[in-house]
C-alpha positions as CSV (number, residue, x, y, z in Angstrom):
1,X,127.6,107.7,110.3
2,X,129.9,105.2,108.8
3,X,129.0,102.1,111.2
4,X,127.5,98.7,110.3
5,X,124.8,97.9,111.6
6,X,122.1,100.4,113.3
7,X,118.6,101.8,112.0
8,X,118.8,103.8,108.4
9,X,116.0,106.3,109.0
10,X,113.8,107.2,105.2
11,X,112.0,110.6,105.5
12,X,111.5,113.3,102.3
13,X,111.3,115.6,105.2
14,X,114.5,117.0,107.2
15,X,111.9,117.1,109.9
16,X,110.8,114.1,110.3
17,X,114.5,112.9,110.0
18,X,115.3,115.2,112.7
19,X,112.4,113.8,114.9
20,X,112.9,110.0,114.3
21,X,116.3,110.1,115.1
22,X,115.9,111.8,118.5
23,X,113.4,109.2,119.5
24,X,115.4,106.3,117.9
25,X,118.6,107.5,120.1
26,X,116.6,108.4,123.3
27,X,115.5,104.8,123.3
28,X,119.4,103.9,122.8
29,X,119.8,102.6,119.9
30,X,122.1,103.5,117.0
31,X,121.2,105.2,113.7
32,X,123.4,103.7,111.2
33,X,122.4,107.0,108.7
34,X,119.5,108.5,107.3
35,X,117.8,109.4,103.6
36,X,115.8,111.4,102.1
37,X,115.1,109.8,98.7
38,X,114.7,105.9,97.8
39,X,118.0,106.3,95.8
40,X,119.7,107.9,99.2
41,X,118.3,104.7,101.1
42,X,119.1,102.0,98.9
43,X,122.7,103.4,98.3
44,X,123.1,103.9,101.9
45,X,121.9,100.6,102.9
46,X,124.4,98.6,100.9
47,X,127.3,101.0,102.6
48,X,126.1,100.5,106.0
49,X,124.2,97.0,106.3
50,X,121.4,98.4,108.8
51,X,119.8,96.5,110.8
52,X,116.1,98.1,110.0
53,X,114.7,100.6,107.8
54,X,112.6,103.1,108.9
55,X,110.1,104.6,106.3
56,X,107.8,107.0,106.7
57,X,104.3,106.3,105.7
58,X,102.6,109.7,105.6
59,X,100.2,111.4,103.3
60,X,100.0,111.3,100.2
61,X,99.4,107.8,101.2
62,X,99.5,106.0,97.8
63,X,103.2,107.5,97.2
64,X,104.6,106.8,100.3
65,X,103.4,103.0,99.8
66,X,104.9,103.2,96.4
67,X,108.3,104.0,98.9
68,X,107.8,101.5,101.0
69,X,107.4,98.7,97.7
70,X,110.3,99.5,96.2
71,X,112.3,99.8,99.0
72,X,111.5,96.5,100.2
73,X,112.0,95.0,96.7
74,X,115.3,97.1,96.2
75,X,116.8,95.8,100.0
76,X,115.4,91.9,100.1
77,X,117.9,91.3,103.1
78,X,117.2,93.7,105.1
79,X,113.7,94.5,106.8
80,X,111.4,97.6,106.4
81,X,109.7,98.9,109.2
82,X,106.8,101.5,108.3
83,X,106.4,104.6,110.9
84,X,103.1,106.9,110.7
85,X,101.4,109.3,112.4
86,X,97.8,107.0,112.0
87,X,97.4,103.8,112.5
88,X,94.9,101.1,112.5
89,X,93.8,98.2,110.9
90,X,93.4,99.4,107.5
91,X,96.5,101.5,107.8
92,X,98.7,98.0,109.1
93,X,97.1,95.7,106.7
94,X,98.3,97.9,103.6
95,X,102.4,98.7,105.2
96,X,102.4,94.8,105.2
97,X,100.9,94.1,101.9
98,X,103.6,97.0,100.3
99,X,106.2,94.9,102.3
100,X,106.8,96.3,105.7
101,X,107.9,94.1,108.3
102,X,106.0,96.0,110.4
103,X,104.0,99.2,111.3
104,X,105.0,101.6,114.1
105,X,103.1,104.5,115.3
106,X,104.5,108.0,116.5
107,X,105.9,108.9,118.2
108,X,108.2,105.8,118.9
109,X,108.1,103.8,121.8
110,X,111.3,102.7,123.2
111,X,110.0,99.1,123.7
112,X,108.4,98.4,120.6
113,X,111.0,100.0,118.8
114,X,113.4,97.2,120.7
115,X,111.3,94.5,119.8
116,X,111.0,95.1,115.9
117,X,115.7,95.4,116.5
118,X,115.2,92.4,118.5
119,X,113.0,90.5,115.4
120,X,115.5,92.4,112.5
121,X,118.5,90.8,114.7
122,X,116.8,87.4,114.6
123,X,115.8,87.2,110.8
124,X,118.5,89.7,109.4
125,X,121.1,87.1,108.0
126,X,118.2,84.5,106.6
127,X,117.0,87.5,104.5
128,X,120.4,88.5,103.7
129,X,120.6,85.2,101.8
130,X,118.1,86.4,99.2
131,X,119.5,88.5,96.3
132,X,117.5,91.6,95.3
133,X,115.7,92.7,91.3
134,X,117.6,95.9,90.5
135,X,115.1,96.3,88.1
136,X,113.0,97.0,90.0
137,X,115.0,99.9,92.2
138,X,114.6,103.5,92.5
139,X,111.6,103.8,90.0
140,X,110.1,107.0,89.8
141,X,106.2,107.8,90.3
142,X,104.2,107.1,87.6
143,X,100.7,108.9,86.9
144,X,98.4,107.6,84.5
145,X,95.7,110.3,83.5
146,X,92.6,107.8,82.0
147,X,89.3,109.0,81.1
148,X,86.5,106.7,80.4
149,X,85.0,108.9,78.1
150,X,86.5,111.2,74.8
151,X,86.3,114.7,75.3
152,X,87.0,114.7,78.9
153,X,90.5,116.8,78.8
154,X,92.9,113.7,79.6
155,X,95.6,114.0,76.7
156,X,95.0,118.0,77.7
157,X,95.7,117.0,81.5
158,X,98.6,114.5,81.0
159,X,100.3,117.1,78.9
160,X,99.9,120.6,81.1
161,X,100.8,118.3,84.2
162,X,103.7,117.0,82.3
163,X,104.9,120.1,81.1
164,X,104.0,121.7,85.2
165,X,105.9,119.4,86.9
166,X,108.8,119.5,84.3
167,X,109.1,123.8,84.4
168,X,109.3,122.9,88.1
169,X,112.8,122.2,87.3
170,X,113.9,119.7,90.2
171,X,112.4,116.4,88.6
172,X,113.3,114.6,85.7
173,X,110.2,114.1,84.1
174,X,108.7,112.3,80.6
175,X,105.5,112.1,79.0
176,X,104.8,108.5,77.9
177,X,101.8,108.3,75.4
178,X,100.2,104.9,75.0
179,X,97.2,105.8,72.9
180,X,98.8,104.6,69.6
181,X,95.8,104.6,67.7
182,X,95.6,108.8,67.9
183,X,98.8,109.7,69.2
184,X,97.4,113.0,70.4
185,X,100.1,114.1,72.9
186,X,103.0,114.4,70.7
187,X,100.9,116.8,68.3
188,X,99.1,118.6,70.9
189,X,102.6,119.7,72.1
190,X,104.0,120.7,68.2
191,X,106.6,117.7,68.5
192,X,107.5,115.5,65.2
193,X,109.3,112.2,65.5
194,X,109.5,109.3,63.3
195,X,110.1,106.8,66.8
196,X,107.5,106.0,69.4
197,X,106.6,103.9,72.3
198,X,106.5,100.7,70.0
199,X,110.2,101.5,69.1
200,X,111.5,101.4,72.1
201,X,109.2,98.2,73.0
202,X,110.5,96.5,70.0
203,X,114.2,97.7,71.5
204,X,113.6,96.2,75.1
205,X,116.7,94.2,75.4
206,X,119.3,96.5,74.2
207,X,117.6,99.3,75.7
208,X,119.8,101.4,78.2
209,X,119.8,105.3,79.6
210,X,121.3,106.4,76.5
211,X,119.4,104.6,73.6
212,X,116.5,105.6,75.4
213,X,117.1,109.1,74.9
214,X,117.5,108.4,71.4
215,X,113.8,107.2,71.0
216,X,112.7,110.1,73.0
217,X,111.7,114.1,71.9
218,X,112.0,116.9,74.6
219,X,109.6,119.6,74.4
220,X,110.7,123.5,74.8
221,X,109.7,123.1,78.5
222,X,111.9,120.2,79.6
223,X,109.7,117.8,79.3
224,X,110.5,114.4,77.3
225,X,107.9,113.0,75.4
226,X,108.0,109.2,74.0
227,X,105.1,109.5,71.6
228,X,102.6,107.1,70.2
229,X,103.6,106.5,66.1
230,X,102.1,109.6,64.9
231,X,101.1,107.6,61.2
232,X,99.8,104.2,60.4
233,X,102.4,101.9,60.6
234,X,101.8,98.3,59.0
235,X,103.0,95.0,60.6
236,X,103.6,96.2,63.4
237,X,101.8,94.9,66.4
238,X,99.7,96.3,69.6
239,X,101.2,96.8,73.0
240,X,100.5,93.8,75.2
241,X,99.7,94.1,78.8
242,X,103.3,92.4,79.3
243,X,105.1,94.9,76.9
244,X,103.2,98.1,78.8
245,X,104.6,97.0,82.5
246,X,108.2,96.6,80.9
247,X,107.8,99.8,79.2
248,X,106.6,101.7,82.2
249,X,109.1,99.8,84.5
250,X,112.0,100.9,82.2
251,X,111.0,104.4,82.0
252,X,110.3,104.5,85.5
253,X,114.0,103.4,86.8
254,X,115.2,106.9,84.7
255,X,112.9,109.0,85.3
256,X,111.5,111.3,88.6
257,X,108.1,111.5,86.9
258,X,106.6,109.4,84.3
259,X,103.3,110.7,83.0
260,X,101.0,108.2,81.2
261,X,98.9,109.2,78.4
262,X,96.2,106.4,78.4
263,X,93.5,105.8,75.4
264,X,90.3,106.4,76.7
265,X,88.8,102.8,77.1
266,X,89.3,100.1,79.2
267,X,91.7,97.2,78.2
268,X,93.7,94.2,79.4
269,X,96.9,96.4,78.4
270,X,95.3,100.0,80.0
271,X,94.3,97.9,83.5
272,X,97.9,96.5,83.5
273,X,99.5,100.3,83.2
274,X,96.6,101.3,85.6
275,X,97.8,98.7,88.6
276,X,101.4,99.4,87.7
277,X,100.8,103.1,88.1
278,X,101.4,105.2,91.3
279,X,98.5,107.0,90.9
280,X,95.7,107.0,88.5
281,X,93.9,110.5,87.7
282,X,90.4,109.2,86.4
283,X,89.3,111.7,84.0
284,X,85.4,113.0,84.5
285,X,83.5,116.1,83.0
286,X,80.4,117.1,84.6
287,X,78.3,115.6,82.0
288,X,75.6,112.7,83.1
289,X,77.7,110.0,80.4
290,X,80.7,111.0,81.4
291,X,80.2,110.4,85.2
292,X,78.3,107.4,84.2
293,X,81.3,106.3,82.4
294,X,83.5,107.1,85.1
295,X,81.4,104.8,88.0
296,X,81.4,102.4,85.7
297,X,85.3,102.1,85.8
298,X,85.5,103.3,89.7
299,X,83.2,100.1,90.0
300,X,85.7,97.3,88.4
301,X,89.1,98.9,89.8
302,X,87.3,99.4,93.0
303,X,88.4,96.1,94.7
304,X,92.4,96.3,93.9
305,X,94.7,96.7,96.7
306,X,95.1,100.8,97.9
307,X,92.7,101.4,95.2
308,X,91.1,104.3,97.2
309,X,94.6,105.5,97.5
310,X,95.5,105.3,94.1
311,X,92.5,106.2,92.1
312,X,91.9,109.8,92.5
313,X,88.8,111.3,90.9
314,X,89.7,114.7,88.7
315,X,86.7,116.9,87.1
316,X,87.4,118.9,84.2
317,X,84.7,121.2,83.9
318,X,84.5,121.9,79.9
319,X,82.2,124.4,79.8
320,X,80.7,127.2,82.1
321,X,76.9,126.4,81.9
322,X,76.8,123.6,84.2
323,X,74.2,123.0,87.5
324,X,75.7,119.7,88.8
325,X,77.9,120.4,92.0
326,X,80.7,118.6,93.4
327,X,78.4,116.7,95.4
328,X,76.5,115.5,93.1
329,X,79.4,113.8,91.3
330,X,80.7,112.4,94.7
331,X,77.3,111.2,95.6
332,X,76.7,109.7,91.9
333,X,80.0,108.1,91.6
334,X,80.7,107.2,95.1
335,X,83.9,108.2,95.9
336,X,85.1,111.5,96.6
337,X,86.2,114.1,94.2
338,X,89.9,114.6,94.5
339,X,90.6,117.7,92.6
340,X,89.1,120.0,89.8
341,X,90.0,122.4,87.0
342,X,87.5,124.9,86.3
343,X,86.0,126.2,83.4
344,X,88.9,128.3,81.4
345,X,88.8,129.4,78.0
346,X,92.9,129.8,78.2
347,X,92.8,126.1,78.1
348,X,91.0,125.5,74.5
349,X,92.9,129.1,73.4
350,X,96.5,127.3,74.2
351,X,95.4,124.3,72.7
352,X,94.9,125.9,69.2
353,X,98.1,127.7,69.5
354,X,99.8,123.9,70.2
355,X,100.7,125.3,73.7
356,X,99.9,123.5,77.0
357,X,98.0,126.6,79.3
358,X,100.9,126.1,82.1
359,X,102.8,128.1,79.8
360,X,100.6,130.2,77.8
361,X,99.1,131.3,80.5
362,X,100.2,130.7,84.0
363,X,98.0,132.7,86.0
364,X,95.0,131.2,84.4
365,X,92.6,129.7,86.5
366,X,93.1,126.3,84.9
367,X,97.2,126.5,84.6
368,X,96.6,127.4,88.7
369,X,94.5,124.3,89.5
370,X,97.0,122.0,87.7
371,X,100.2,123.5,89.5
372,X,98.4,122.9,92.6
373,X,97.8,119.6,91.5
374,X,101.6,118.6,91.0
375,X,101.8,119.6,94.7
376,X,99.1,117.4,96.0
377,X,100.5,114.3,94.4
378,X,104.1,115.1,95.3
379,X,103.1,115.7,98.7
380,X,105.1,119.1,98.9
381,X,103.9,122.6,99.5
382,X,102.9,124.9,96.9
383,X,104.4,127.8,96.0
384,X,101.1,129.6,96.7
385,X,98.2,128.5,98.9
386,X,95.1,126.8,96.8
387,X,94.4,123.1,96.1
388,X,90.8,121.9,96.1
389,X,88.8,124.1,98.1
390,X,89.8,127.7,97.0
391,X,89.7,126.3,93.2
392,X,86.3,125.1,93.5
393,X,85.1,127.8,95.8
394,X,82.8,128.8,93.5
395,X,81.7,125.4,92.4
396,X,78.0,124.6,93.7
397,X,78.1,121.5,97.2
């Protein structure tokens, strides 16, 4: 609809489009258009001038917060209203702190729904005097894969769900590796380049689309990879926390997907691309250190805002002979167990062929649990049925 004014309904699901604007219309009032992506909303919204927009804040939760940020960021003169299924406290407390105006539960009720148009009306043109960052519009999700201890499978991880999510064909999607004292991702994946991530850092303020694509190598797959210097490079120095959130934010704006190869300690610079991240996979194997390692870090992140939304807990299992269940890690660490690969020796075969097992060998067990994977964090259904519990069927409570 091409009229000012209205409610602009934002939904990744025709569906729920379909449903919100029944109930916005059977309570009379006009939808101005509807989206299904940020970059649909945000290029709507400066066509149409809505009065409200409507987001949907559904599971995955920690993504669709991510939505809700940038929208309000990306449209500072016009207000965001959050609608979900759940509600609550929590649930209120976290819309307001990503930047919704408010929180409305389904299905809509005509006199709420006139009261948030009523508040929109009254504050619309004072926010409409604020100008908005377009840096900081239509940024992709970024998921940082961090392990707290070596030999976990995280440079393994980030790469197979790079390369995954990239074969998937409908996002664009790049593999950032910040580890620039091994570099492991770029030679993991048989790729050679004389720039990295400290080019493009040292680049920042002539850096566009296009001389980004310059500093950047694309793998057979269709994945693009901006790898850590692959040699010892002198006078050059580290990344700063500062340079990591402009890197990741610049990526972000160009890309779908950004996948984040982290080293495997903990930093100033790795907790400022962990807080800036979408999601955070934290890396465990089902070794006594390793889960040790991995409290330990569940422990200081533990307080941030969504953190329980954010932080998901992945166990690699390494090796077949192992006794310790998924309860056990879940009671050890805490916090729940969010997904698993199993044991696979397609995964360490691939990896001495330079391959990443998604494409070696896609029926594997392993190249399985990470497609399903991509699917959970997106949000979207799989191809095939799995995810946690028929991976790990056979993995001991």
């Amino acid at each position: 609809m091409n009229q000012s004014g209205g409610i602009l309904l934002l939904d990744e699901t025709q569906v729920g489009r379909r449903e919100r604007q029944k109930e916005v219309m059977s309570s009379g009032l006009p939808v101005a258009g509807e989206a299904g992506t940020v970059r649909e909303a945000i290029t709507a919204a400066r066509e149409l001038q809505p009065d409200i927009v409507l987001v949907a804040l559904e599971e995955p939760l920690a993504r669709a917060l991510r939505t809700v940020e940038t929208v309000a960021a990306g449209l500072a003169d016009i207000p965001v209203v959050a609608v979900s299924s759940g509600g609550g406290r929590d649930l209120f407390r976290k819309a307001i702190l990503a930047g919704a105006h408010d929180l409305l539960e389904r299905p809509l009720k005509p006199k709420e729904l006139a009261e948030t148009m009523e508040f929109a009306a009254r504050t619309a043109e004072k926010r409409r005097l604020r100008g908005s960052d377009p840096s900081r519009l239509n940024q992709g999700t970024v998921i940082s894969v961090f392990g707290p201890k070596g030999g976990v499978g995280k440079t393994t991880l980030a790469i197979n769900l790079g390369v995954c999510i990239a074969r998937a064909g409908q996002e664009r999607t790049i593999l950032v590796d910040l580890d620039t004292a091994v570099g492991a991702a770029a030679i993991n994946l048989n790729i050679m380049s004389k720039k990295s991530v400290l080019d493009v850092v040292e680049n920042f303020q002539h850096v566009d689309r296009d001389m980004l694509k310059s500093f950047v190598s694309t793998h057979p797959s269709g994945l693009d990879v901006l790898p850590a210097p692959l040699w010892e490079q002198e006078e050059r120095e580290e990344l700063t926390p500062d340079d990591v959130e402009q890197l990741l934010g610049l990526v972000a704006t160009h890309y779908d997907y950004v996948i984040v190869d982290t080293p495997g300690f903990i930093t100033p610079t790795v907790l400022r691309a962990l807080q800036f991240s979408t999601y955070v996979l934290c890396v465990t194997s089902l070794e006594v250190a390793s889960i040790q390692a991995c409290k330990r870090v569940l422990d200081r992140v533990g307080s941030w805002e969504f953190a329980r939304d954010k932080i998901k807990v992945v166990t690699n299992v390494a090796n077949s002979a192992n006794s310790i269940g998924r309860s056990d890690v879940e009671a050890a660490l805490g916090y729940p167990v969010f997904w698993g690969v199993p044991f696979d020796a397609q995964v360490g075969a691939a990896s001495q062929a330079g391959q990443a097992v998604v494409q070696a060998s896609p029926t594997s067990k392993a190249a399985q649990a990470i497609s399903q994977l991509h699917y959970a964090l997106a949000g979207s259904q799989a191809p095939k049925a799995g995810g946690l519990g028929g991976l790990l069927k056979g993995w001991k409570r």
